[in-house]
DSSP file (Angstrom, degrees, kcal/mol; ACC not computed):
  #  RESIDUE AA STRUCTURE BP1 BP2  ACC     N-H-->O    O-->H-N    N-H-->O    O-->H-N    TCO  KAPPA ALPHA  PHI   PSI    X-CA   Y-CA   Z-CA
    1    1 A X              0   0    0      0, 0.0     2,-0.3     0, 0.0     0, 0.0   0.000 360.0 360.0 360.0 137.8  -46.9   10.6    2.7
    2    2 A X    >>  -     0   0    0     34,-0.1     4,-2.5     1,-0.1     3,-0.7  -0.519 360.0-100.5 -94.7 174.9  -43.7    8.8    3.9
    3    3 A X  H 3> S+     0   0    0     -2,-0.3     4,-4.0     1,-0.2    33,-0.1   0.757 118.5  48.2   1.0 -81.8  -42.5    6.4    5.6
    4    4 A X  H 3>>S+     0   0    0     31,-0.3     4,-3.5     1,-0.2     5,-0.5   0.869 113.7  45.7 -45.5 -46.1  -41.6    8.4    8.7
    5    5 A X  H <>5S+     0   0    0     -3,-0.7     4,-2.5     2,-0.3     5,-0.4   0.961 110.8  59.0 -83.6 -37.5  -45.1   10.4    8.9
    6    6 A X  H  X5S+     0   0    0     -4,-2.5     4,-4.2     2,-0.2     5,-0.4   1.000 108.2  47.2 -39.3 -69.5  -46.9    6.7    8.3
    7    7 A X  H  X5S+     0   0    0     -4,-4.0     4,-0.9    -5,-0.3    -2,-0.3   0.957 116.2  41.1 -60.2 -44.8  -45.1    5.5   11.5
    8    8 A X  H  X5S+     0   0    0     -4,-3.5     4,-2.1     2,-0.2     3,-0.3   0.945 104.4  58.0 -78.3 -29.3  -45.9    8.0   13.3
    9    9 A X  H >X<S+     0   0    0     -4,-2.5     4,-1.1    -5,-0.5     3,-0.7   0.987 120.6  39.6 -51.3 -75.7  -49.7    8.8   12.4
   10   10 A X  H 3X S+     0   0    0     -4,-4.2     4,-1.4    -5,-0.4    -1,-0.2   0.593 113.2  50.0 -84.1  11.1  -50.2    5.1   13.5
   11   11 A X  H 3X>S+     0   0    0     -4,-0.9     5,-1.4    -5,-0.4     4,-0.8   0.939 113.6  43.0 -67.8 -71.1  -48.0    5.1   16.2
   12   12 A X  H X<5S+     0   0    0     -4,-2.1     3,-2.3    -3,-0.7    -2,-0.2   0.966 115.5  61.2 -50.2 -88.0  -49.7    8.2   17.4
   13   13 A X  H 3<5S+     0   0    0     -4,-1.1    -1,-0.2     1,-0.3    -2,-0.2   0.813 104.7  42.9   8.6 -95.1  -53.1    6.0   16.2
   14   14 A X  H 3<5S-     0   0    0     -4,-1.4    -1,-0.3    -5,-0.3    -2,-0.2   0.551 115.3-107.5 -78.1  -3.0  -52.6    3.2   18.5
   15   15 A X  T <<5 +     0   0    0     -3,-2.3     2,-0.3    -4,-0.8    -3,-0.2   0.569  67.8 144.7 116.7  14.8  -51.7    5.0   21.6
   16   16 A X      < -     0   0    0     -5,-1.4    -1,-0.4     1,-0.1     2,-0.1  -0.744  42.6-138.0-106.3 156.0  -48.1    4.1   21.7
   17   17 A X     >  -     0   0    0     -2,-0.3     4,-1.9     1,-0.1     5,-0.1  -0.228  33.3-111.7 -94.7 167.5  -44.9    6.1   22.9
   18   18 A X  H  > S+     0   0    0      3,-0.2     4,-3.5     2,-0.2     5,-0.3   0.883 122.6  55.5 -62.3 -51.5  -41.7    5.9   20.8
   19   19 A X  H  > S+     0   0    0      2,-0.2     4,-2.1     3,-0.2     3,-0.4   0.976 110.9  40.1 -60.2 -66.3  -40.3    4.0   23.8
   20   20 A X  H >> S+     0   0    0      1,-0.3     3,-1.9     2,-0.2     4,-0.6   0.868 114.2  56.2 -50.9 -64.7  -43.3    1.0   24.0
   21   21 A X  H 3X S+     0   0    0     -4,-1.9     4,-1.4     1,-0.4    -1,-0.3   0.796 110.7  40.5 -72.6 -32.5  -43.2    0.8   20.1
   22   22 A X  H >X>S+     0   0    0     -4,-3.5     4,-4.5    -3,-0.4     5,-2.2   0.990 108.0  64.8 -68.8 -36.0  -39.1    0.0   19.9
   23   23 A X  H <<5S+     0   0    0     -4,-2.1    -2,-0.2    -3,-1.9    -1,-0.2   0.943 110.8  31.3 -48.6 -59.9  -39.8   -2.2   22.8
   24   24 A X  H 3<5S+     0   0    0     -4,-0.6    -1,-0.3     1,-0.2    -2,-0.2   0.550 126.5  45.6 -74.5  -5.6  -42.2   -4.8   20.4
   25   25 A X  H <<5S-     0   0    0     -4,-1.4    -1,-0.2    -3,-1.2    -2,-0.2   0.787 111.8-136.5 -95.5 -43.2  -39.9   -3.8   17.2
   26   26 A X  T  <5 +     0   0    0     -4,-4.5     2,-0.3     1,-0.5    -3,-0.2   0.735  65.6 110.0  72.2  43.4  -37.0   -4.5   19.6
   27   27 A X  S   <S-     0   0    0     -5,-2.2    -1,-0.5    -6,-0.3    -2,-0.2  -0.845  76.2 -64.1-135.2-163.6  -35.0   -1.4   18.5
   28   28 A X     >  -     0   0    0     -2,-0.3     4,-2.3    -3,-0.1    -3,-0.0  -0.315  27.3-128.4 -55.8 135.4  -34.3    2.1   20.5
   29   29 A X  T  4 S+     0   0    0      1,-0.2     5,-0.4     2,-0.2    -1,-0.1   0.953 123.0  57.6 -62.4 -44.5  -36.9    4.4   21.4
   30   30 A X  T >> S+     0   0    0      1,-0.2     4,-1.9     3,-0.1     3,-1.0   0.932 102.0  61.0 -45.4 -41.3  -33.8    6.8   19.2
   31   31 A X  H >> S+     0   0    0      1,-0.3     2,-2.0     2,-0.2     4,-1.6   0.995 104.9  41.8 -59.2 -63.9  -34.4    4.1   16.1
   32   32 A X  H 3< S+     0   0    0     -4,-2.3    -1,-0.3     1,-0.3   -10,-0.1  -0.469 113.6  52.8 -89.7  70.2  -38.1    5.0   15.6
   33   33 A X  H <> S+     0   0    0     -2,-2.0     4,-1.3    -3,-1.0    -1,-0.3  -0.210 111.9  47.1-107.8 -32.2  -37.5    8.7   16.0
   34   34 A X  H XX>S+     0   0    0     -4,-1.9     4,-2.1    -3,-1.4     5,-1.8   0.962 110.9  46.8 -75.1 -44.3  -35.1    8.3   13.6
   35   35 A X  H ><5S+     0   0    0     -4,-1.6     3,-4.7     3,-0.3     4,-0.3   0.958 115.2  52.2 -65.1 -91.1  -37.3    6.2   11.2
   36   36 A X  H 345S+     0   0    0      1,-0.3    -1,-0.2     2,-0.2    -2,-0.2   0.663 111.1  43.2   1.0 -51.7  -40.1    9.1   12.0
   37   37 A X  H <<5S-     0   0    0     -4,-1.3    -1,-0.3    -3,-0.5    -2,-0.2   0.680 117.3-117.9 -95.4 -16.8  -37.8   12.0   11.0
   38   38 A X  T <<5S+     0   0    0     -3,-4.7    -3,-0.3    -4,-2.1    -2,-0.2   0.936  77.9 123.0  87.2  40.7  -36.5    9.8    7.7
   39   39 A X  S   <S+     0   0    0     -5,-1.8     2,-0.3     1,-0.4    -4,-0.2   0.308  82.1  16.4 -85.2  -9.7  -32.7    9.5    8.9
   40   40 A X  S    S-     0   0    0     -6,-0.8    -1,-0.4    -5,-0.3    -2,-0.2  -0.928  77.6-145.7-159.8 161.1  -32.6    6.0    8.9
   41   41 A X        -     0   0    0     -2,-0.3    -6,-0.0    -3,-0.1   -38,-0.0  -0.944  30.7-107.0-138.1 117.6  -35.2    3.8    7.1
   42   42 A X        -     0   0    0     -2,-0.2     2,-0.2     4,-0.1    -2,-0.0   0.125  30.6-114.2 -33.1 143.7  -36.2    0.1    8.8
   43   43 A X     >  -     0   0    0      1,-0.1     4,-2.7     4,-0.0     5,-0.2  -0.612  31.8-103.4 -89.4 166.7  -35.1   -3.3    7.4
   44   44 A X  H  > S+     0   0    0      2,-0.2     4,-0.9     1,-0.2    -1,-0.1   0.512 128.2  49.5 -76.9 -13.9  -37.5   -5.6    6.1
   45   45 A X  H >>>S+     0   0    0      2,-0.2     4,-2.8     3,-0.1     3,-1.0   0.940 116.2  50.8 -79.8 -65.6  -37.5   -8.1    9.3
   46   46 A X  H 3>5S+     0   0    0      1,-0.2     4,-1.4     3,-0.2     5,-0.4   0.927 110.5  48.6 -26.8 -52.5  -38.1   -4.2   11.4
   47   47 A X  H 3X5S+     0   0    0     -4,-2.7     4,-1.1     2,-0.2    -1,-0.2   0.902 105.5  54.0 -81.6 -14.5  -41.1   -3.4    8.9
   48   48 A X  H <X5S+     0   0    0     -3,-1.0     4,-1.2    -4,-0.9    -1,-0.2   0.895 116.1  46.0 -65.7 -29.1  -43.0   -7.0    9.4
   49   49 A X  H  X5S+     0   0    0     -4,-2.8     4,-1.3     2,-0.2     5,-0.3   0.727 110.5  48.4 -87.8 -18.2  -42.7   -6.0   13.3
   50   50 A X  H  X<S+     0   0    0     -4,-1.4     4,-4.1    -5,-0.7     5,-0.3   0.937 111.6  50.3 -85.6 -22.5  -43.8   -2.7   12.9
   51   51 A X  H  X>S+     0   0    0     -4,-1.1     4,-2.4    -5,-0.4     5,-2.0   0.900 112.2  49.7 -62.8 -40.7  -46.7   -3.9   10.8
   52   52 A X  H  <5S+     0   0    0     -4,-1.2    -2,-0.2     3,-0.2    -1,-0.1   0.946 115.6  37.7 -56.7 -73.1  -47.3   -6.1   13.3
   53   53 A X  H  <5S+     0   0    0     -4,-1.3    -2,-0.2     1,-0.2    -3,-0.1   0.900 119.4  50.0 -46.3 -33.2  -47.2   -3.6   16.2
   54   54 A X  H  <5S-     0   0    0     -4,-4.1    -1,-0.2    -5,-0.3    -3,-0.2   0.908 103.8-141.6 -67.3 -45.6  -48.9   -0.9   14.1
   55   55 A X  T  <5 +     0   0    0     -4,-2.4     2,-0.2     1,-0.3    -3,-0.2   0.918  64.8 104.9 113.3  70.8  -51.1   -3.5   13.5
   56   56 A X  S   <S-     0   0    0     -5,-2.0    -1,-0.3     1,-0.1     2,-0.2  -0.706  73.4 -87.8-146.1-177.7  -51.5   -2.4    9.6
   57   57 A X     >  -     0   0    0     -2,-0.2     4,-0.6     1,-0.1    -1,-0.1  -0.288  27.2-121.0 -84.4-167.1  -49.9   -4.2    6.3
   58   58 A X  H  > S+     0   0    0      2,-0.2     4,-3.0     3,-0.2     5,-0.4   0.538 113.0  62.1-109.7 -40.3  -47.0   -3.6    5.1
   59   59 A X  H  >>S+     0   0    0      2,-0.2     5,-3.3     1,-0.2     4,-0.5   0.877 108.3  49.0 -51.1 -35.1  -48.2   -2.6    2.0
   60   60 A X  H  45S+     0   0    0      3,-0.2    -2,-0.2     2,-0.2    -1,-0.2   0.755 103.1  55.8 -95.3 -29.4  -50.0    0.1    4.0
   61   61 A X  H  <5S+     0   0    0     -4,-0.6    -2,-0.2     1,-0.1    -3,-0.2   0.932 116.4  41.0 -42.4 -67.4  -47.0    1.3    6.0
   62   62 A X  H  <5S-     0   0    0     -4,-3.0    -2,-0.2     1,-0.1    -3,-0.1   0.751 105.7-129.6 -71.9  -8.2  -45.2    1.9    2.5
   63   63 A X  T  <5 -     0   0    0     -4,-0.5     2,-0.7    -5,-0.4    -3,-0.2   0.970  29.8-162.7  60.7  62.6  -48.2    3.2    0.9
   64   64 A X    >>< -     0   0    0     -5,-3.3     4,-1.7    -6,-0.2     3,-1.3  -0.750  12.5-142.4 -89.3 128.3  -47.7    0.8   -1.9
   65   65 A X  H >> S+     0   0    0     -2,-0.7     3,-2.7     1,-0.3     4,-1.2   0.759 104.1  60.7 -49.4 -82.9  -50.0    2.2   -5.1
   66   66 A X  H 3> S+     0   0    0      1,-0.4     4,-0.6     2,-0.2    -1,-0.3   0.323 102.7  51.3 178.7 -46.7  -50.9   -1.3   -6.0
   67   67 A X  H <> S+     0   0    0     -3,-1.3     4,-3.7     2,-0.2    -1,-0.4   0.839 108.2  55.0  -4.4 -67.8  -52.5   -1.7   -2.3
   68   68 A X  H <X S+     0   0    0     -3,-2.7     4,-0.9    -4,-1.7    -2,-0.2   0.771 105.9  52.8 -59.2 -34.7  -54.6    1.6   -2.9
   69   69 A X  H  < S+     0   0    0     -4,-1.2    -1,-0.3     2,-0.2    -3,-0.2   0.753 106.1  46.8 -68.2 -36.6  -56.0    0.4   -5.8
   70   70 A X  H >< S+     0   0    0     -4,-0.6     3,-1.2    -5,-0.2     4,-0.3   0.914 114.2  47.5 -56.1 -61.4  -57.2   -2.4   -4.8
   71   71 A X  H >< S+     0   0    0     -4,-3.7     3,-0.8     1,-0.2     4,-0.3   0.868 110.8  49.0 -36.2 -46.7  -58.6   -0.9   -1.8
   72   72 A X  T 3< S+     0   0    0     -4,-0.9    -1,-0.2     1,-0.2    -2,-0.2   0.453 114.3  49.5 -88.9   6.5  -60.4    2.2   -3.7
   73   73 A X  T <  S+     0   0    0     -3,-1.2     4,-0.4     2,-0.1    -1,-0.2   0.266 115.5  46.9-117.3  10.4  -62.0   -0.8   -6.6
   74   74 A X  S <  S+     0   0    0     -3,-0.8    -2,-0.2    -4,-0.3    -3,-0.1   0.367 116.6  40.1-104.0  -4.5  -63.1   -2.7   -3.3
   75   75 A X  S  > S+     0   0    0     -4,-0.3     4,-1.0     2,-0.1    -3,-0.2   0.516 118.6  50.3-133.0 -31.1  -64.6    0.8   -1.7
   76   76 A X  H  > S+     0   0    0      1,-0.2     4,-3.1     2,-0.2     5,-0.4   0.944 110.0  49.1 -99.3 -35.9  -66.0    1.7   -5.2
   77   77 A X  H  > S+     0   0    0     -4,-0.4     4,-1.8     1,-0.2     5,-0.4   0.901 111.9  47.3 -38.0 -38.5  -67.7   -1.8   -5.6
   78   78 A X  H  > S+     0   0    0      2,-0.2     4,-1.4     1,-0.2    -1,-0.2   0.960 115.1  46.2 -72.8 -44.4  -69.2   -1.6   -2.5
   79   79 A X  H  < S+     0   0    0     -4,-1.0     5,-0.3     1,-0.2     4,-0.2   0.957 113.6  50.9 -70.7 -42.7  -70.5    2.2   -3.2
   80   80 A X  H  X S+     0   0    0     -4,-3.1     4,-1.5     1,-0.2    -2,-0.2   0.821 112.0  40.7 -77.5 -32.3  -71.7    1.2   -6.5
   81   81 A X  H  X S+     0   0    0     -4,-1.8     4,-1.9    -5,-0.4    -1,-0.2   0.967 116.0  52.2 -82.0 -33.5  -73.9   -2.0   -5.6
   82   82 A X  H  < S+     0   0    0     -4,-1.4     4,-0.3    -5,-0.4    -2,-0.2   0.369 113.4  42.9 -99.8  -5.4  -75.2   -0.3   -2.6
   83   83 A X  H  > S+     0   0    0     33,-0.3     4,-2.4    -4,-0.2    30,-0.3   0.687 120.2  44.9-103.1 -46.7  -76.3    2.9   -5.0
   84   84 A X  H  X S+     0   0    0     -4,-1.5     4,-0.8    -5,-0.3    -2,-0.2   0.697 114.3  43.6 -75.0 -28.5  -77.5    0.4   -7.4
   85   85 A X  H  X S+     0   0    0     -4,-1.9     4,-1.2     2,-0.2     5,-0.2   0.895 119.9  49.9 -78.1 -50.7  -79.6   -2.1   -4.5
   86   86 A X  H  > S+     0   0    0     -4,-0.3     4,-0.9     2,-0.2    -2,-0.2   0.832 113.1  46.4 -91.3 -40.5  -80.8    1.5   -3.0
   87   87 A X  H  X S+     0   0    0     -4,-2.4     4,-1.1    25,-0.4    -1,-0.2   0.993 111.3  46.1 -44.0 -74.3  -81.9    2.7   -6.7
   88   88 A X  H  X S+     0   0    0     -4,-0.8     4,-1.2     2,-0.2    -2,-0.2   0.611 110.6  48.6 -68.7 -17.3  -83.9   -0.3   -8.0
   89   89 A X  H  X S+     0   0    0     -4,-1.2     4,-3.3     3,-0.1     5,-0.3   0.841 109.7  59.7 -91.5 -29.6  -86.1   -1.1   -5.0
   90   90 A X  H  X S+     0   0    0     -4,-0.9     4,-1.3    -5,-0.2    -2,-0.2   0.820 106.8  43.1   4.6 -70.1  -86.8    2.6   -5.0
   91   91 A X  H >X S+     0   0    0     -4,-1.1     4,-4.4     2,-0.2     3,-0.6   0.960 113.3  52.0 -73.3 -45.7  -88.2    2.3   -8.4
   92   92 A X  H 3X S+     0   0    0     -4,-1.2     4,-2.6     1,-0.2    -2,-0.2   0.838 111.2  45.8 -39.9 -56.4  -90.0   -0.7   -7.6
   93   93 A X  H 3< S+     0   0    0     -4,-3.3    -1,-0.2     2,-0.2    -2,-0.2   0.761 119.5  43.2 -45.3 -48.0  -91.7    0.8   -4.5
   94   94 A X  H XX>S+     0   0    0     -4,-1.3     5,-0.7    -3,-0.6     3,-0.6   0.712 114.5  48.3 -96.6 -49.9  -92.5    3.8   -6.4
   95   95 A X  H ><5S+     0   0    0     -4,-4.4     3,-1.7     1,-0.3    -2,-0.2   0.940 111.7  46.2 -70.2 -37.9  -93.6    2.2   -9.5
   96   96 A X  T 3<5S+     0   0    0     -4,-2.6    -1,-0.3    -5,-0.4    -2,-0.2   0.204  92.5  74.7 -84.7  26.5  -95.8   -0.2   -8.1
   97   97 A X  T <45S-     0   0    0     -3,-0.6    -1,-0.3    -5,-0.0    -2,-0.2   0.671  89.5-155.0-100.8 -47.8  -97.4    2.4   -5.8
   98   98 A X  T <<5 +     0   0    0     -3,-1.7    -2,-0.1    -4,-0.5    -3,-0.1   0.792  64.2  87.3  37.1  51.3  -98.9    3.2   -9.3
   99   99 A X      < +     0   0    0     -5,-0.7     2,-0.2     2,-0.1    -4,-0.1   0.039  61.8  93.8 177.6  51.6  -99.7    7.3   -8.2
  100  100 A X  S    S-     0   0    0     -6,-0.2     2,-0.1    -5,-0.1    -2,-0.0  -0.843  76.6-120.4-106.6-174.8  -97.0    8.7   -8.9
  101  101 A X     >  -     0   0    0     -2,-0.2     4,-1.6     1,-0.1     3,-0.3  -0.527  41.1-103.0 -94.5 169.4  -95.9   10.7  -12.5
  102  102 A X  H  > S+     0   0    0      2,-0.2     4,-1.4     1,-0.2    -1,-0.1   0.586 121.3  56.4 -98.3 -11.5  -93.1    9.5  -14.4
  103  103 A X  H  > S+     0   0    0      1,-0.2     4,-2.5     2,-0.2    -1,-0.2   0.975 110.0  47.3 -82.9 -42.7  -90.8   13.0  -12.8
  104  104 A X  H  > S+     0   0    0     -3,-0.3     4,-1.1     2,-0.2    -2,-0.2   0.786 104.5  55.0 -75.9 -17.5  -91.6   11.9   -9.3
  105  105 A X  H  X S+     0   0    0     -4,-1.6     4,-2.3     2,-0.2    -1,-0.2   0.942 108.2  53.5 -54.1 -49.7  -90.7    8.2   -9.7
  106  106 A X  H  < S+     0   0    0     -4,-1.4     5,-0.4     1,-0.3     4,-0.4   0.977 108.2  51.3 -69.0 -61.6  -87.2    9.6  -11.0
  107  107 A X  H  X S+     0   0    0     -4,-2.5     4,-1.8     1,-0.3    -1,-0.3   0.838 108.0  49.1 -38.8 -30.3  -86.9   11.5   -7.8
  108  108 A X  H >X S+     0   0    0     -4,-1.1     4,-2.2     2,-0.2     3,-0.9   0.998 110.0  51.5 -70.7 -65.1  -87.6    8.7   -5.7
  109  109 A X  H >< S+     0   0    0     -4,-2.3     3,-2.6    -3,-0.4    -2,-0.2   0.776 113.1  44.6 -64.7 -88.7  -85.1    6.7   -7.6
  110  110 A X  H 3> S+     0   0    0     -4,-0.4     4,-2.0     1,-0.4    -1,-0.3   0.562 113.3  48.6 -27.7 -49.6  -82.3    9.5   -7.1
  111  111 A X  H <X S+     0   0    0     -4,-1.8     4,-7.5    -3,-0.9    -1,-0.4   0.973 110.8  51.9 -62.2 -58.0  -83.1   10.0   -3.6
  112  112 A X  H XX S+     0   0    0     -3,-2.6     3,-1.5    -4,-2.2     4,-0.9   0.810 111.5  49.5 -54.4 -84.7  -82.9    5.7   -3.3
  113  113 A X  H 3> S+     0   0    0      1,-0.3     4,-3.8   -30,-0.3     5,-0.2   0.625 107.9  58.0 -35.1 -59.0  -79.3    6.0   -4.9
  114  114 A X  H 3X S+     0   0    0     -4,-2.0     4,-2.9     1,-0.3    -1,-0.3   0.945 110.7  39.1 -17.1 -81.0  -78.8    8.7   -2.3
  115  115 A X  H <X S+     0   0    0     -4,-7.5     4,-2.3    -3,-1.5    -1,-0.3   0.848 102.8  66.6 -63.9 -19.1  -79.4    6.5    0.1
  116  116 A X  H  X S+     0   0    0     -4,-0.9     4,-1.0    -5,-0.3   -33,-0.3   0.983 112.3  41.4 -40.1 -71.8  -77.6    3.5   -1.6
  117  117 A X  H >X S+     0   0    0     -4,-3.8     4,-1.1     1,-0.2     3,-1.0   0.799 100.9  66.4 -50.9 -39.2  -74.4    5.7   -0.9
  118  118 A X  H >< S+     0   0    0     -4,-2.9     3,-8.0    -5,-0.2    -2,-0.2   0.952 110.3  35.8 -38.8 -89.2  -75.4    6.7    2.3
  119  119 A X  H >X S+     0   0    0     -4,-2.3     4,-0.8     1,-0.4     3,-0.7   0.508 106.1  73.3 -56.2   1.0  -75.0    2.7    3.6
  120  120 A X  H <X S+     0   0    0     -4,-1.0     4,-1.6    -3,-1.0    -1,-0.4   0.734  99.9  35.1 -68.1 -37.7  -72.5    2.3    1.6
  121  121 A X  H << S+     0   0    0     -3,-8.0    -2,-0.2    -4,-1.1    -1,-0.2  -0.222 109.6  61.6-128.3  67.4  -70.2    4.3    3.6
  122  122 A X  H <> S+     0   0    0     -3,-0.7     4,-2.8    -2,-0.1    -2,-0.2   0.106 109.2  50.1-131.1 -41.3  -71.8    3.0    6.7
  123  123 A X  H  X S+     0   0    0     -4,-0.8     4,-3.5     1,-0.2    -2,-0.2   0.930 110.3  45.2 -53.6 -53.2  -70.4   -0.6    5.1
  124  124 A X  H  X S+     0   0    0     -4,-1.6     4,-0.9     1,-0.2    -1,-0.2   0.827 108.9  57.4 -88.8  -7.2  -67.1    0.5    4.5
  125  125 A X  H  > S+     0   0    0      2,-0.2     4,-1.1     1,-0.2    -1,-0.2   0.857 110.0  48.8 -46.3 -52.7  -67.0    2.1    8.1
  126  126 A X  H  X S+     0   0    0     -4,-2.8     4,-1.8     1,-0.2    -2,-0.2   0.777 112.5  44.5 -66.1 -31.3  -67.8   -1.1    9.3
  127  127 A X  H  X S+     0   0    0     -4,-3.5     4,-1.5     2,-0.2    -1,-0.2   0.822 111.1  53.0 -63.9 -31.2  -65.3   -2.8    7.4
  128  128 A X  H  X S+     0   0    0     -4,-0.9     4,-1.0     2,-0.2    -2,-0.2   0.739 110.9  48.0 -78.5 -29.8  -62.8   -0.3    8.2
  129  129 A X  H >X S+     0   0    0     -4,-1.1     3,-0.8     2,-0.2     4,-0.8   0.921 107.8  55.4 -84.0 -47.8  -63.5   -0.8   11.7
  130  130 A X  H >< S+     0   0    0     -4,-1.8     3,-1.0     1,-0.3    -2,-0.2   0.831 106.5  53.4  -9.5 -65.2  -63.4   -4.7   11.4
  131  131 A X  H 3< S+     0   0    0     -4,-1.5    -1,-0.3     1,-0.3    -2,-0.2   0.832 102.7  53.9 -83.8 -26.0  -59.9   -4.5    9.9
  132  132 A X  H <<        0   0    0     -4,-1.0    -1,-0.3    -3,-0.8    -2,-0.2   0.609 360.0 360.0-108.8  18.4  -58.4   -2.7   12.4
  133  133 A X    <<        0   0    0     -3,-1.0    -1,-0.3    -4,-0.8    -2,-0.2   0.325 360.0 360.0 -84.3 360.0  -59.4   -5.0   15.4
C-alpha cells in the first residue's frame, strides 16, 4: 500500500473529512487530496502531524518493513505462548484425570492448543484496541 491509500484508509478510519484533517496538519483540504492521490508527498514536520491526527506511528503511515516485523514477532509471541499455556494445562487436566487412552489425551491437547490460539487473538484484539485509544 502507499502512502496516499494509508492516509486515506485512516482518515476514512477515524471519521475525518479531507477539510478537518488539513485543519490539525494545518495544510489545504487540496494538500491531503493531493497526498491521497500521490501528486505530492508530505514533509517530515506534515507526517509527525498526520501521525498525530491519524493517531498511528509514523512508521505505520510509511508502512516501514522493519515496523511489521516487529509487530508480526510480537503477534506471533503472543500466539505461540498462548497455544503453548492452552496445550500444557490440557495435558495436565487430561492426564491426571487418569481415564483417558494415550489417543484421547492427544486430542485434548490439540483441542487445548486450539484454544490457546483462540485467546490469543482475543489478546491481540485487545491490544490492538488499546493502541488505538
Amino acid at each position: 500500500m502507499k502512502l496516499g491509500d494509508n492516509i486515506l484508509r485512516l482518515r476514512r478510519k477515524q471519521g475525518l473529512s479531507q477539510e478537518k484533517l488539513g485543519e490539525e496538519v494545518n495544510v489545504t483540504r487540496q494538500t491531503i487530496s493531493n497526498w491521497e492521490l500521490g501528486v505530492t508527498m508530505p514533509n517530515p514536520e506534515q507526517l509527525k502531524a498526520l501521525s498525530k491526527s491519524l493517531k498511528v506511528s509514523i512508521d505505520e503511515l510509511l508502512e516501514n518493513e522493519q515496523y511489521r516485523s516487529s509487530r508480526n514477532s510480537r503477534l506471533n509471541y503472543i500466539h505461540l505462548g498462548t497455544m503453548f499455556v492452552g496445550g500444557s494445562i490440557s495435558w495436565i487436566l487430561a492426564f491426571a484425570a487418569n481415564r483417558f487412552r494415550n489417543i484421547e489425551i492427544l486430542f485434548i491437547v490439540i483441542l487445548g492448543v486450539i484454544f490457546g490460539y483462540g485467546i490469543g487473538l482475543i489478546i491481540n484484539g485487545i491490544l490492538e484496541n488499546i493502541k488505538e485509544k
